[in-house]
Every structure is written in structure tokens, then in C-alpha cells.
Steps between C-alpha positions, in 0.01 A plus 500: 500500500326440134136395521424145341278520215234219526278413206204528748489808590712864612864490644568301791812566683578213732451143510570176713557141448311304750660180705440190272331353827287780528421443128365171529313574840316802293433265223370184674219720620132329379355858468772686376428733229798560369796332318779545722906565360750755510602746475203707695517861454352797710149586424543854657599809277817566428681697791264419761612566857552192669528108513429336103195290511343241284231299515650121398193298584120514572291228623201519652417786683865550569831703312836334523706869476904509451624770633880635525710823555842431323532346125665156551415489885307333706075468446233399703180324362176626725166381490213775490123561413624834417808699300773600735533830329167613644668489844519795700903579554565617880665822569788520701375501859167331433558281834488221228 
């Protein structure tokens, strides 16, 4: 697939276009940084191993993070104090 070329920055290769609900519950946020619309696009480099991520929202101590697997599928909205990317991936057989 072709990367995206975004005046902002290096190729990104996959983005998302959040639920319009989930739009306006990201934007009615008091403390939220950011200005919220689609389409959101990965913030991971280009051919990254796993799920897309993208941080859509931040207010107050907390990240609003999209995250999805397949272009036009589903994607989840997380809160976290933290980047998901950070998190340690089990191995097969962990006992996780």
C-alpha cells in the first residue's frame, strides 16, 4: 500500500476515520488539547509490526488513543496516561 504524504511530517501509511459520536465525545472535552476531526492517521513508522495507533485526544493527565488492525475496519478509542506502543507484547505461552 502507498504511504500518505502529510504536510506535517514523513510518510504515514494508514489512517482511520473515527465514529462521528466518538468525534463529538473527544471534542466536548473541557481539557482537551487538541482539535479533534478525521481522518486520524498512525503516528508509528511506516511498517511497524502491529495494531495502527494514534493519539486523537489529550486532556488532562489522560490520552484518548485510536487504535485499529485493518484499513476501513473497526477502531477502538482507549484512555491512557501512557502510549500503548510502550506496551510489552506477550509471547506465545506467556500464561497471559
Amino acid at each position: 500500500m502507498p504511504a500518505e504524504v502529510f504536510a506535517d511530517g514523513p510518510p504515514r501509511s494508514a489512517l482511520v476515520w473515527l465514529p462521528a459520536a466518538t468525534l463529538a465525545r473527544l471534542t466536548a472535552l473541557d481539557d482537551g488539547v487538541y482539535v479533534v476531526s478525521n481522518p486520524q492517521a498512525c503516528m508509528l513508522s511506516t511498517g511497524h509490526a502491529g495494531s495502527h495507533l494514534a493519539l486523537v485526544q489529550f486532556a488532562g493527565e489522560t490520552g484518548h488513543w485510536a487504535s485499529w488492525t485493518v484499513l476501513a475496519g473497526p477502531v477502538s478509542v482507549d484512555d491512557a496516561a501512557f502510549c500503548p506502543a510502550g506496551l510489552a507484547v506477550p509471547e506465545p505461552g506467556d500464561g497471559l
